[in-house]
C-alpha positions as CSV (number, residue, x, y, z in Angstrom):
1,X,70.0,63.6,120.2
2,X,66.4,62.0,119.7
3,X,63.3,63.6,121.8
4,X,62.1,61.0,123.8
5,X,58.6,59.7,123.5
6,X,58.8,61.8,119.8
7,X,59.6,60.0,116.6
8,X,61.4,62.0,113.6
9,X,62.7,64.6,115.9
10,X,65.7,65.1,117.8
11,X,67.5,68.2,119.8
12,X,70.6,69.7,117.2
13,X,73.2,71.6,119.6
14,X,75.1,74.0,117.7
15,X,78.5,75.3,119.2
16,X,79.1,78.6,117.1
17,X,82.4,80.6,117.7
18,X,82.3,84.7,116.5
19,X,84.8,85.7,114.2
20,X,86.5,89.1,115.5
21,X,85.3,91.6,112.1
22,X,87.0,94.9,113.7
23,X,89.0,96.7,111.4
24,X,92.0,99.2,112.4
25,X,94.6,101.0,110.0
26,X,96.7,103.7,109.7
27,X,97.0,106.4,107.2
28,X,100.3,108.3,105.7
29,X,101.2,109.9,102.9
30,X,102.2,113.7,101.1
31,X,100.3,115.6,99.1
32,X,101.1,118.6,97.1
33,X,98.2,120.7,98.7
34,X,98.4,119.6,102.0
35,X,102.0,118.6,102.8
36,X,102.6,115.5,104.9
37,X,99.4,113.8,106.2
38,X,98.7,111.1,108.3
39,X,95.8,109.3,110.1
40,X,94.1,106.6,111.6
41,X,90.6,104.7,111.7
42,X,88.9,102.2,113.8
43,X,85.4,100.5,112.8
44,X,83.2,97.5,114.5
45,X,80.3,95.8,112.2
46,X,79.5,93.9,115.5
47,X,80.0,96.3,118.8
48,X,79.6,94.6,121.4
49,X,77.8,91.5,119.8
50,X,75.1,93.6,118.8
51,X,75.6,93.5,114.8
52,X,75.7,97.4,115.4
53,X,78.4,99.2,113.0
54,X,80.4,101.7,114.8
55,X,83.9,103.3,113.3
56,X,86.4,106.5,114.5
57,X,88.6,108.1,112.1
58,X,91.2,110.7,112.6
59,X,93.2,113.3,110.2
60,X,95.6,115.2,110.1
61,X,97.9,117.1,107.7
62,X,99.3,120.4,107.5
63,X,96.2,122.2,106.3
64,X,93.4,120.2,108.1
65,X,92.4,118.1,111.4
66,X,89.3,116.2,111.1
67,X,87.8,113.4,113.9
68,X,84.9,111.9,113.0
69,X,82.6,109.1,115.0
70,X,79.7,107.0,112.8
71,X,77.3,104.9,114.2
72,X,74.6,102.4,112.4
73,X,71.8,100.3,113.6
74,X,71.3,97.8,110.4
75,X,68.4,96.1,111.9
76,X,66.4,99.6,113.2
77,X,63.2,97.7,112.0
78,X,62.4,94.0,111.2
79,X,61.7,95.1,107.7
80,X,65.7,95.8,107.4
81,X,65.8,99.4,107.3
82,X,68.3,100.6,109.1
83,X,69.4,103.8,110.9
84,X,72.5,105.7,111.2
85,X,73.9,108.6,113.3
86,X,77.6,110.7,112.5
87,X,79.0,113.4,114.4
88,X,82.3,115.4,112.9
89,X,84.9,118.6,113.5
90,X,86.9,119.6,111.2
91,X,89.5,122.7,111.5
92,X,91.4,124.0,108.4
93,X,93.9,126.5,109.1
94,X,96.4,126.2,106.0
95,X,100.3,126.6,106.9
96,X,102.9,128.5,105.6
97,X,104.6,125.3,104.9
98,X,102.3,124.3,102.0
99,X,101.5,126.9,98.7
100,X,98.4,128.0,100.1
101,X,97.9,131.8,101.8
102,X,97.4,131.6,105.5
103,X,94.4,133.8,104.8
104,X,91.5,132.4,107.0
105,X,90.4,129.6,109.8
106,X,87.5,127.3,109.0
107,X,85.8,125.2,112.2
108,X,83.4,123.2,110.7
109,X,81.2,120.9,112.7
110,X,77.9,119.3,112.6
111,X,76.0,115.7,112.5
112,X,73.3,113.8,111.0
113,X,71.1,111.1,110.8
114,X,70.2,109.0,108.1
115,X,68.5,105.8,106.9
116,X,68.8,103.0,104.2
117,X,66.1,101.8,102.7
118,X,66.2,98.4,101.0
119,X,64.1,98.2,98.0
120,X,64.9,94.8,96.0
121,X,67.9,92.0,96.6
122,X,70.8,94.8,94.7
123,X,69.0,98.1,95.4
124,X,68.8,100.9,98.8
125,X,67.7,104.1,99.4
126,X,68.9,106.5,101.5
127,X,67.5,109.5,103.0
128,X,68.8,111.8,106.0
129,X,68.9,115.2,107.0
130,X,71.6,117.2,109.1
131,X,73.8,120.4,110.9
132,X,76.1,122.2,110.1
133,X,78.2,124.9,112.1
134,X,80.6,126.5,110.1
135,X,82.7,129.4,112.0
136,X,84.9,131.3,110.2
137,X,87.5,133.5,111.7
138,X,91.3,135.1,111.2
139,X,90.5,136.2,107.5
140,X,93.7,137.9,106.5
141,X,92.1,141.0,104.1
142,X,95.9,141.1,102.7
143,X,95.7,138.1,101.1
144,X,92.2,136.6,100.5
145,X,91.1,136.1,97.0
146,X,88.4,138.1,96.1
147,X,85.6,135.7,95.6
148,X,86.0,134.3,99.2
149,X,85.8,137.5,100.4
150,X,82.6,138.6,98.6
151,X,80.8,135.1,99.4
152,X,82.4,136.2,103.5
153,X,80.6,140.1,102.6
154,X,77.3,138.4,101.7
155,X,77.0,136.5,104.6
156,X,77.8,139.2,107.3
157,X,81.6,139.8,107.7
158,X,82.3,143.3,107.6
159,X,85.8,144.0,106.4
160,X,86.2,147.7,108.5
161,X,85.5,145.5,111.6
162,X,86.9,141.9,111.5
163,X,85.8,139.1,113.2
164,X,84.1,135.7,112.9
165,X,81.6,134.8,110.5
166,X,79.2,131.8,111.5
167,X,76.9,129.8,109.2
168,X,74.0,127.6,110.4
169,X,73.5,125.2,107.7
170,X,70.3,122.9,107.5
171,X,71.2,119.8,104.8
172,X,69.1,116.6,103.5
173,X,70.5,114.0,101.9
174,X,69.2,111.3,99.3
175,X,70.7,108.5,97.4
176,X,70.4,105.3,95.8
177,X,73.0,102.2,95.5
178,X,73.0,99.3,93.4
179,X,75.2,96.4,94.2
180,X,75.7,93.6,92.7
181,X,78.7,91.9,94.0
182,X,78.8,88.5,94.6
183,X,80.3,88.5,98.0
184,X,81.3,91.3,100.7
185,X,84.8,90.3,101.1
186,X,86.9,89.4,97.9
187,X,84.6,89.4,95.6
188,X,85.1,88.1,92.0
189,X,82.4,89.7,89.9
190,X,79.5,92.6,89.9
191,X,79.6,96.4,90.9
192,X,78.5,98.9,93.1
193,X,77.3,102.0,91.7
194,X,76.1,104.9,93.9
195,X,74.2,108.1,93.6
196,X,73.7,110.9,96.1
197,X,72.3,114.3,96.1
198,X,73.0,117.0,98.8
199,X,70.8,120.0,99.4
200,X,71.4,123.0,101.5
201,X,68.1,124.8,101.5
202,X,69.5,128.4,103.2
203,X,66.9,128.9,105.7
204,X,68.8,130.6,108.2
205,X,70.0,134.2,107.8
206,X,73.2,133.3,107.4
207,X,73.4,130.2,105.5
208,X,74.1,129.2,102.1
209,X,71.8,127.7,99.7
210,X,73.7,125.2,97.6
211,X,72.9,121.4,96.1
212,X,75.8,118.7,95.4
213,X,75.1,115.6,93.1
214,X,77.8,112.7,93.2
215,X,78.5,109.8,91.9
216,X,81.0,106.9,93.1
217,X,81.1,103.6,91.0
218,X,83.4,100.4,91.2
């Protein structure tokens, strides 16, 4: 529609219909280790409208149950880092079902927060710190292998008296990911290749000082 009283310009009404981009599934299968396992997973790249990513995933098999809620602000600052929050529990009791002693109970649960970094068109850093709280209880001395139960010594479980061992872990987390697909959905060429690094630093009494390095590529 032409501005009155304004040549070369005119008012451009755009009618624009969102797409629905949740995703749901559900998860089955068997495994050798942990028997029969199933699960499900919901995710949102747009809660709400917002272009906010938020997800919720559940496990389950015969020697874990893990739930697990994600949350990630893409556009935390105008310079396109984003920011990104996860909270998780995690029980692993195994069964007598599957080959594995019934020896111990692992409740494992924690969070962190984390940010991506963009640093060219096919490159991000990431960076993030966390908590863990790792509780450790029902240790069958009859059966436990013997490494386990030294690594459960060193960290405070007395074997004449037993109970629950807790660990207070402090993590930080860095990476880097280079994509070069062509497209997010179906694409027909490129890669994605990305690096992480994991580092427990052991500052607490009863905490473990460990590092991880991965790699994932496709």
């Amino acid at each position: 529609m032409t501005v009155p009283g304004i040549p070369n310009l005119v008012d451009l009404y755009v009618h624009a219909k969102e797409v629905n981009a949740g995703k749901a599934s559900l998860q089955g299968g068997y495994s050798e280790t942990e028997g029969f396992l199933y699960g499900a997973s919901v995710s949102e790249p747009n809660f709400l409208g917002t272009g906010k990513y938020v997800s919720l995933s559940f496990q389950r098999s015969q020697l874990a149950t893990s739930v697990s809620v994600g949350y990630n602000n893409p556009f935390y600052t105008i310079s396109g880092i984003s920011r990104g929050f996860s909270l998780y529990y995690t029980r692993t009791k195994p069964s007598s079902n599957i080959n594995i002693d019934n020896s111990y109970t692992v409740d494992n649960f924690g969070g962190e927060m984390y940010y991506g970094i963009p640093v060219s068109d096919y490159d991000t850093l990431s960076a993030g710190f966390g908590y863990d709280h790792i509780i450790i209880s029902n240790v069958n001395l009859n059966t436990i292998a013997a490494g386990p139960l030294a690594f459960l010594i060193q960290h405070g479980f007395n074997p004449n008296n037993p109970n629950s061992v807790e660990l207070n872990q402090l993590h930080v987390t860095g990476g880097w990911t280079h994509a070069t697909l062509d497209r997010a959905v179906f694409p027909t060429h490129g890669s994605v290749n990305v690096f992480g690094v994991t580092i427990g630093p052991g500052i607490f009494g009863k905490s473990a000082n460990y590092y991880k390095i991965t790699y994932q590529g496709r």
